[in-house]
Structures are given as C-alpha cells and as structure tokens.
C-alpha positions as CSV (number, residue, x, y, z in Angstrom):
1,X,0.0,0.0,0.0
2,X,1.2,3.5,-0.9
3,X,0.7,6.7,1.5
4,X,1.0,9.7,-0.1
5,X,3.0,11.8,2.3
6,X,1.0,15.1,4.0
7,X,3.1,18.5,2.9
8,X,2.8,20.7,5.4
9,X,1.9,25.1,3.8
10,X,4.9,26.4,5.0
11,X,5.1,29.3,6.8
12,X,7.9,31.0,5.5
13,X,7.3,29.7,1.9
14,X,9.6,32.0,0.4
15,X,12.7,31.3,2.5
16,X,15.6,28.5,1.8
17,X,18.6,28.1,3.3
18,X,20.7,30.9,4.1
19,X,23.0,33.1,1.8
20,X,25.7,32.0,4.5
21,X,25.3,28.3,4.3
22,X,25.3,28.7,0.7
23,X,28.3,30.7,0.4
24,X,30.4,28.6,2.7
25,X,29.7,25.6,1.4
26,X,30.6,27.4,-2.5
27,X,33.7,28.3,-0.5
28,X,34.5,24.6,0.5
29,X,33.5,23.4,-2.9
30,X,36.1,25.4,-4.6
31,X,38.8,25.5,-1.6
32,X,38.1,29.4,-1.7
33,X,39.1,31.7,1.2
34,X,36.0,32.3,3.6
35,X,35.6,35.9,3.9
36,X,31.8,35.5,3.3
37,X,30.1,33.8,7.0
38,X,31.2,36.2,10.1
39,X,33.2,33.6,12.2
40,X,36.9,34.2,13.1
41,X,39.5,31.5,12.1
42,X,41.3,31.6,15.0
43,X,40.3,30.6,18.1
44,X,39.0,32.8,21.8
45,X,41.4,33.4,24.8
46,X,43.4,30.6,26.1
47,X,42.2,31.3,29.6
48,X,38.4,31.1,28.4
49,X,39.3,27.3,27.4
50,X,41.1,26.4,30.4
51,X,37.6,27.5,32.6
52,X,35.4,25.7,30.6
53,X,37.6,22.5,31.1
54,X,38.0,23.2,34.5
55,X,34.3,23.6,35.0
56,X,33.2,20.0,32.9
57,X,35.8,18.3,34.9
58,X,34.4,20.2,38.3
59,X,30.7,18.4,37.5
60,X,28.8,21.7,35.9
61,X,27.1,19.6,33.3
62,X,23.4,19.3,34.3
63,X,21.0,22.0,33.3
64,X,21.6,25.6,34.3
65,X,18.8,28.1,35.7
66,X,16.6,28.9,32.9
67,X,17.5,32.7,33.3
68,X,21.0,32.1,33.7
69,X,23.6,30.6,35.7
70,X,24.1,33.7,38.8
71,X,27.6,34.0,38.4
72,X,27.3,34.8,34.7
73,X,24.1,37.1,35.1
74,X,25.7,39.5,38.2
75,X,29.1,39.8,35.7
76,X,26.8,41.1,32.6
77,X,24.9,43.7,35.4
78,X,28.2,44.6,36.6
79,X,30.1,45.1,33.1
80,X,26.6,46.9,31.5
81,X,26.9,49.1,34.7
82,X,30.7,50.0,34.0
83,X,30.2,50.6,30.3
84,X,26.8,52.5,30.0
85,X,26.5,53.6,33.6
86,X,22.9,51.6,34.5
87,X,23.1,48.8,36.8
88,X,20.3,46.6,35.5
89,X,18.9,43.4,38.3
90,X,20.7,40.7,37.7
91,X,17.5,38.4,38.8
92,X,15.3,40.5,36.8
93,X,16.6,42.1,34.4
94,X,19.0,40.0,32.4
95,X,18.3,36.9,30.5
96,X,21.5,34.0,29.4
97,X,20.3,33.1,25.6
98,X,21.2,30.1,23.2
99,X,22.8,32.7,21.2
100,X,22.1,36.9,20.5
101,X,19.6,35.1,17.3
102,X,17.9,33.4,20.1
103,X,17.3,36.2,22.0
104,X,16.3,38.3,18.8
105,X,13.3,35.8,18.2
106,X,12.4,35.4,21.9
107,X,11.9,39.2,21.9
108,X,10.1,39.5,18.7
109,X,8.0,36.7,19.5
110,X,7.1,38.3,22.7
111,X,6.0,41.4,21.7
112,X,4.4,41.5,18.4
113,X,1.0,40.5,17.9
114,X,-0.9,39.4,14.4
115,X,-1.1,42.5,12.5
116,X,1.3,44.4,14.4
117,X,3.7,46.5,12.5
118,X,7.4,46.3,12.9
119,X,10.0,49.0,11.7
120,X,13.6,48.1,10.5
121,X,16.5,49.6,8.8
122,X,17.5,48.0,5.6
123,X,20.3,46.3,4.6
124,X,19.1,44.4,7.8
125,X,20.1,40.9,9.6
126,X,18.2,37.9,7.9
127,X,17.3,36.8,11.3
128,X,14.2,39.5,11.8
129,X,12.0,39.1,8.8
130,X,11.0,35.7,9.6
131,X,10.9,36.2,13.3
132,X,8.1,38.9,12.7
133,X,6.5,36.6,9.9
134,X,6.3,34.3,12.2
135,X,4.4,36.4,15.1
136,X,2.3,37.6,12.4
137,X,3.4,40.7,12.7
138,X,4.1,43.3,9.4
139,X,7.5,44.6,8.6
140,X,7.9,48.0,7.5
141,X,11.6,49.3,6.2
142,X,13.6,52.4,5.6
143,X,15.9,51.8,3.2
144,X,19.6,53.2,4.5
145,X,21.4,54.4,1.4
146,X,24.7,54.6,1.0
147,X,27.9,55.4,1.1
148,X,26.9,56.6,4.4
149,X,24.0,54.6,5.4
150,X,22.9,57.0,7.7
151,X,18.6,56.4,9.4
152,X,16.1,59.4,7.8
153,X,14.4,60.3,10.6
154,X,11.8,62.4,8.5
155,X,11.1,59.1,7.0
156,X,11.2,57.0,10.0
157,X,8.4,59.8,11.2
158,X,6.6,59.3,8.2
159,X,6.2,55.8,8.5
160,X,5.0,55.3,12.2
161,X,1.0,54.3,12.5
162,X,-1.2,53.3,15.5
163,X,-0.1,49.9,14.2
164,X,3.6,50.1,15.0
165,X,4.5,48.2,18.3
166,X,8.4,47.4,18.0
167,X,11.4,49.1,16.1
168,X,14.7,46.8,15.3
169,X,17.8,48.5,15.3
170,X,21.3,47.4,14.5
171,X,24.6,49.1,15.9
172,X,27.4,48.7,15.2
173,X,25.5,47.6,12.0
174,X,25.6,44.5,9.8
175,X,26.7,44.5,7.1
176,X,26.9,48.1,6.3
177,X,30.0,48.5,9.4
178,X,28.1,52.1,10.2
179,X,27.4,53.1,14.1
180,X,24.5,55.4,15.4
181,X,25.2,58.1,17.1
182,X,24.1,59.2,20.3
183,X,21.8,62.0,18.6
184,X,20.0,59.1,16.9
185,X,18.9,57.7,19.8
186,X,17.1,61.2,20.9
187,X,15.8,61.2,17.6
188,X,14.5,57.5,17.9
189,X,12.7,59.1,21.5
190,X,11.1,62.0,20.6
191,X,10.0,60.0,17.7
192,X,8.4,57.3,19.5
193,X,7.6,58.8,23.0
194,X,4.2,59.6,23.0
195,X,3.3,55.7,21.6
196,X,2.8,52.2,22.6
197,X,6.3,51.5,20.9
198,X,8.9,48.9,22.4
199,X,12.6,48.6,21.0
200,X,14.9,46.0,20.1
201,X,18.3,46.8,19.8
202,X,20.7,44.6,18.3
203,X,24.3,45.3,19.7
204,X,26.3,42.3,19.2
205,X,29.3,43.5,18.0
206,X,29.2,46.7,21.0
207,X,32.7,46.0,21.4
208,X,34.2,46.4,17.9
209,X,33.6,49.9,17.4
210,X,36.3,52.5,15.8
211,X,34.2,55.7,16.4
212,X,36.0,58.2,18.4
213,X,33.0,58.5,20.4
214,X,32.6,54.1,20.8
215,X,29.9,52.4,21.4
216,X,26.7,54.5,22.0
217,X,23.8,51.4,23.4
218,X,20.1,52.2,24.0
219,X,21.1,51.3,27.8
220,X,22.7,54.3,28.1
221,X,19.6,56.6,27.3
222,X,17.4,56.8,30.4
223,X,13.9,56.9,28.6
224,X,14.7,54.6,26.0
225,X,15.6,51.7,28.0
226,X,12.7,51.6,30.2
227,X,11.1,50.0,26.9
228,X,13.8,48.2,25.1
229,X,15.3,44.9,24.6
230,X,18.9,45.2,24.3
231,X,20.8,42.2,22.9
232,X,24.4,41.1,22.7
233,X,26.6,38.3,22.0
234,X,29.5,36.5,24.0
235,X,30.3,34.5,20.6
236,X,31.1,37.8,18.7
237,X,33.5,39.3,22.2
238,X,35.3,36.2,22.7
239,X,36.4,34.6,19.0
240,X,33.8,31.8,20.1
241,X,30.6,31.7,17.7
242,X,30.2,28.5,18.1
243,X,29.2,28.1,21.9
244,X,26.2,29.9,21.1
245,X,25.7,31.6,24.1
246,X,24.8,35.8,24.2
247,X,21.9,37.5,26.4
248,X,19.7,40.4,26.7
249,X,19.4,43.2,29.0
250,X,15.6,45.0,29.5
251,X,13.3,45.9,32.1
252,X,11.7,43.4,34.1
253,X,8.6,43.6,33.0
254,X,9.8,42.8,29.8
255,X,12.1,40.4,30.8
256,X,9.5,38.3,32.3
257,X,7.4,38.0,28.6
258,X,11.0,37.4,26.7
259,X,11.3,34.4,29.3
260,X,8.1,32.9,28.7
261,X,9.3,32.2,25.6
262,X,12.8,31.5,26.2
263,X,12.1,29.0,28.6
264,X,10.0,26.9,25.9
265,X,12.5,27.6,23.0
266,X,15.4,26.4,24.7
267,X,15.2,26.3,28.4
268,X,18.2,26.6,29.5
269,X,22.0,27.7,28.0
270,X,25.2,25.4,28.2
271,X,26.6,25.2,31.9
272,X,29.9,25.1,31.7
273,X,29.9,27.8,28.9
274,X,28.2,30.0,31.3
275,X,30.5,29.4,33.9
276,X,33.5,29.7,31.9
277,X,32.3,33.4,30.6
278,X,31.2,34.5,34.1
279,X,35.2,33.7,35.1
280,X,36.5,35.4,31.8
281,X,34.6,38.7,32.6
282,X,35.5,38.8,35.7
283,X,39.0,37.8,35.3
284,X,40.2,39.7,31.8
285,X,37.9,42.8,31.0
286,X,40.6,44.1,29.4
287,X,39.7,41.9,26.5
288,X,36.6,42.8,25.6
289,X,37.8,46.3,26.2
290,X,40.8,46.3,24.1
291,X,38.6,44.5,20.7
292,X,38.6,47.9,19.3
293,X,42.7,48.0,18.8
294,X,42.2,44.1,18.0
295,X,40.4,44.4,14.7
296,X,41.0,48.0,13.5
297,X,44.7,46.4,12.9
298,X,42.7,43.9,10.9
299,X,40.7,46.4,9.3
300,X,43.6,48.8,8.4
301,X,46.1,45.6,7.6
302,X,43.2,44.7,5.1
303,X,42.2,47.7,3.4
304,X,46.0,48.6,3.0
305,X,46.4,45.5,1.3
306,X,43.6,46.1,-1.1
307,X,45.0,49.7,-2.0
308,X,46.1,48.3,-5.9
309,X,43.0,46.7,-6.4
310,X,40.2,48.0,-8.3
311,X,37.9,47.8,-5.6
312,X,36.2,51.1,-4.0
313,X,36.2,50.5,0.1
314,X,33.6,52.2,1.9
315,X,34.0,53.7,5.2
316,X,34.1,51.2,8.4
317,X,33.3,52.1,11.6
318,X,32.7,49.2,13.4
319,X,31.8,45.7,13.0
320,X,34.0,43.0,11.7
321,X,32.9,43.2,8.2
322,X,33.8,46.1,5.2
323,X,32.1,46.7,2.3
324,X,33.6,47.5,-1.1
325,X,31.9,48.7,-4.6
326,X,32.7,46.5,-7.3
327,X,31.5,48.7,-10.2
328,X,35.0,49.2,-11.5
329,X,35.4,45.0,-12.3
330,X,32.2,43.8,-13.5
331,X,28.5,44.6,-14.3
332,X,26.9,41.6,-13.0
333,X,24.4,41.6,-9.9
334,X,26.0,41.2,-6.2
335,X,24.8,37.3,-6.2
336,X,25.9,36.6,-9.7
337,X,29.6,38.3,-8.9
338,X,29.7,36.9,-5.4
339,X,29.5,33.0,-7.1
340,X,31.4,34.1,-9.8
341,X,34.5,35.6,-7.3
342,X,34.4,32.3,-5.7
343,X,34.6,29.7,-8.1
344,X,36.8,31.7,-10.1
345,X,38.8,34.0,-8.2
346,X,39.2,31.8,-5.0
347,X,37.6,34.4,-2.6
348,X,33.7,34.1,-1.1
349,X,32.1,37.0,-0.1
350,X,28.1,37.7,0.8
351,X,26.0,40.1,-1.6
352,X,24.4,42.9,0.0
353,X,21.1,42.7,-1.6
354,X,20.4,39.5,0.8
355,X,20.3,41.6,3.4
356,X,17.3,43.9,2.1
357,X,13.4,43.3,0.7
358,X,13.0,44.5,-3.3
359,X,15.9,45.8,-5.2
360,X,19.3,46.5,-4.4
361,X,20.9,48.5,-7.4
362,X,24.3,49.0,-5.9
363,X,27.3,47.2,-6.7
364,X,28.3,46.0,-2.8
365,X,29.5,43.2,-1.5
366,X,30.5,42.1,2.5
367,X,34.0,40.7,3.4
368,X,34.7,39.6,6.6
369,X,38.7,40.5,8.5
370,X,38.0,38.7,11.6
371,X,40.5,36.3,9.7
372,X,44.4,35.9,10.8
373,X,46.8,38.5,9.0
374,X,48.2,35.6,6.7
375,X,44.4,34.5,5.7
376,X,43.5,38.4,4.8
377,X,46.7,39.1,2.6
378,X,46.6,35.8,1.0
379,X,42.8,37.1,0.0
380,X,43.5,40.4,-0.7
381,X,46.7,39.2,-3.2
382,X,44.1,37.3,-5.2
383,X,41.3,39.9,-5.1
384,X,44.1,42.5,-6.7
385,X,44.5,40.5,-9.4
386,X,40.9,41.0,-11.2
C-alpha cells in the first residue's frame, strides 16, 4: 500500500537556506578563502578554554537556571553598569540566551501581535524578517542608502502608524559597518515617545567599534531603555561563535514575557559555557575592552592590502565586516559576482542585496577580516588581481 505523504503550507514559503550556508559551502566546494560567514578562524582566549575544562571536569554539566547561571548574570549587570552607567537586576533584568539570534526571536516573538507592524532599517540581519512573519506581525523598512547609510528620521516619522508596536535597530551595524550616534537615539525618542512603541536593539558587535566616540547602546539613554530589549553576544566578544551563548538586557517587566518564551525555546544555556564566561569577565575585562585595537589592525592591515585593487572601500566604523563597490570590475548583480569571485577567483564573499526586501541597485559586496593576517593578505593578493 502507498501513503502519499501530507506536505505541510509552510510558513515562511519564500525562504531557503541561508545566503551564509550557501556561500560557505561554494567556498569549501572550490577551496576558496572564507571571507563570506562572520566567524573568526582563529580561536577565543586561552584562559576562556582552560575554565570551561575546568568547569566540565568540576561536575557543571546538568541543566543551568533557565535565566542564567548567577555567576554569569551578576558579571553582565556589573560590566553593562561600568560601560553604560545603569546597573540593571541581575535576577530581573538580564536573561542567558542560546545565542544573540535566540534572543532576537524570543523578543520578537514576545512582543508583536498578528497585524502588528514592525520597523527596520535596511540592509538588515536575515534573522528579523522571519521572526516577525512568524508572530504575524508586518515589517515595514527604511531603506539606508549609501555610502553613508545613515537612518532618515523624516522618514522613520513618516512611516509610524497606530499599528507600529516594535522598532529593530542594528549598531554597530551588519553588514553596512556604520554606528549610530548618540543624537540618533534622541531622535528614535522623541519619535516614538508619546506611543505604545517597544525597541529591540541589536548590539552584538558593541565591542568592535572604531568611532572616536565608541559604542553608543540604547542602555545608556534613560527613557529609552525603560522599553527596550537590548541584545548582545559572547560569541562575537570572545572569538567563540560557536558556543552559542549571548543574552539580553531589559526591564523586568519585559524580561518576564522574553522568558516565557525563552524557557520553551530552549530552556536553559550550556553550563559550563556560562561558567567559563562568568570567570573570563571577571577575570580579563581588558579583553573585551581592548577588541577595538584588535580588529582596526585587521581592518587597516586589510584595506592597505587592497589599495592596488580595483575595488572602491567604503567607510568602516565598526563591526568585523567592510564593504567595497565592485563597479569598476564587473556589471553583474551582487549574487551573480559573489558566485562568480568564488569559483573563479578563490575568494567568497556575501551580496548585499540578501540583506534587504525588493531591489538592491548597488554594486556592494560584505567581506569579513575577523580572519588571521596571513588569511586576509593571502585574500587580498588574489582579489588585486581582477
């Protein structure tokens, strides 16, 4: 007897697998040099490692407190507090995540309602859209233009309704590598002051930022925060993406609903990960506070390198990633010269039209330095060939 098999409608009908699956597994097809997923290729501090081991072989291998092991929990109050001068409650107040995309769908899926509209800034992270699809929620989005790629506040104005119940923002911001500044934060306020309007503020890579002025986090504005989400990343800050573990920072009564879902998403966050982190902030701040020196030598090593090329390199202000305008070399679409550089030229990159909704006329692609010096020159010596 044959059974046909049932096919479920699929919610997200018009989504496959990633742009950064796809292009890493192009770049190990044709042994090309990864520049395209954002992971380092080296490995996180030395010291980091040795906790973890220390707390696997110490028995820390059952489940951790759904909010967060305490250690790890009082350490992110205590650095948020030093950094953006607001001691959030550690019991309250900040949530241990599978990751910062965890956290991002956690808080999405928390606050928006069925025919809720959502506002992001485009070229944005492929993690929202389907996050918001799958609330039910709409997603409305202001195109950032570049080469600056700076939020139109006239338009951001324009495109508010009694509809809009969240706002995503991105800084330092992937992939465009631009930061807000503190006035756009005042400008988000008065904006969205007198409405029923939360905030979800992706800040993952808070610690690699070249601005003069650093790191400017919606914790640090004292109306702001009482109604936003902020996220980060421990993957990004310590070299190790793949322990998966980040958090978020918001007000308890926010907290609380980003819980409710957390705790039946994943429950609980890696134990001796947690442990190990908690000992590494406490131990080495200086770390995570000397990432800015760490990958503007990248940055600057790598743009120097490209100086012959034809390439045009946009501005980069924070982020591990740099953008460059391949007009000069070829006429093809971002996609089309993305697969084309690597099969061809031995280097994978990410097109920047994967990052936005409708069309993307400029020429940009995404390369990622958090590489080691000999993978970036080795790259750049092939990329000033074309």
């Amino acid at each position: 007897m044959s059974v046909t098999p049932l096919i479920p409608q699929s919610k997200l009908p018009a989504l496959g697998t990633t742009i950064f699956t796809q292009m890493s597994a192009l770049a190990q097809q044709h042994q090309a040099i990864n520049l395209s997923q954002g992971f380092p290729d080296f490995d996180g501090p030395d010291y980091l490692q040795a906790r973890l081991a220390y707390h696997v072989s110490h028995g820390a291998n059952q489940y951790a407190p759904m909010t967060g092991v305490q250690p790890l929990r009082e350490a992110i109050a205590d650095k948020t507090a030093a950094l953006y001068g607001w001691q959030p409650d550690a019991n309250s107040e900040v949530t241990v995540t599978a990751g910062a995309t965890e956290a991002l769908y956690a808080a999405i899926t928390a606050l928006v309602r069925p025919g809720d509209e959502v506002i992001c800034f485009d070229p944005s992270y492929d993690s929202y859209a389907p996050a918001v699809a799958l609330a039910g929620g709409v997603m409305q989005r202001i195109t950032l233009q570049p080469p600056a790629f700076r939020p139109d506040w006239d338009a951001f104005a324009a495109l508010l309704s009694d509809r809009t119940r969240l706002v995503i923002l991105n800084t330092p911001h992937n992939p465009t590598a631009t930061v807000w500044q503190k006035d756009d934060f005042e400008q988000l306020w008065q904006a969205i002051a007198a409405r029923e309007i939360y905030v979800l503020s992706d800040e993952v890579y808070e610690h690699i930022c070249f601005t003069d002025e650093g790191h400017h986090s919606v914790l640090a504005h004292d109306a702001l925060r009482t109604r936003a989400i902020a996220v980060s990343s421990f993957g990004k800050t310590f070299h190790m993406t793949g322990w998966k573990v980040g958090y978020c920072v918001a007000p308890a009564v926010l907290s609380a609903e980003v819980r409710k879902v957390h705790q039946y998403l994943t429950f609980s966050v890696n134990t001796p990960a947690q442990l190990a982190i908690a000992d590494m902030l406490r131990a080495d701040p200086a770390h995570y506070q000397q990432l800015p020196v760490f990958y503007r030598a990248r940055r600057d090593r790598f743009i120097q390198a490209l100086a012959g090329s034809r390439f045009d390199i946009l501005p980069c202000e924070g982020t591990y990633f740099l953008l460059v305008d391949y007009s000069a070399i070829s006429d093809q679409d971002d996609v089309t010269f993305c697969q084309w550089l690597t099969k061809e030229v031995g280097v994978a990159a990410i097109p920047l039209s994967v990052f936005c909704d409708g069309p993307f006329p400029h020429k940009l692609i995404r390369l990622c330095f958090a590489k080691q010096e000999a993978t970036l020159d080795a790259a750049a010596e092939r990329l000033c060939r074309l």
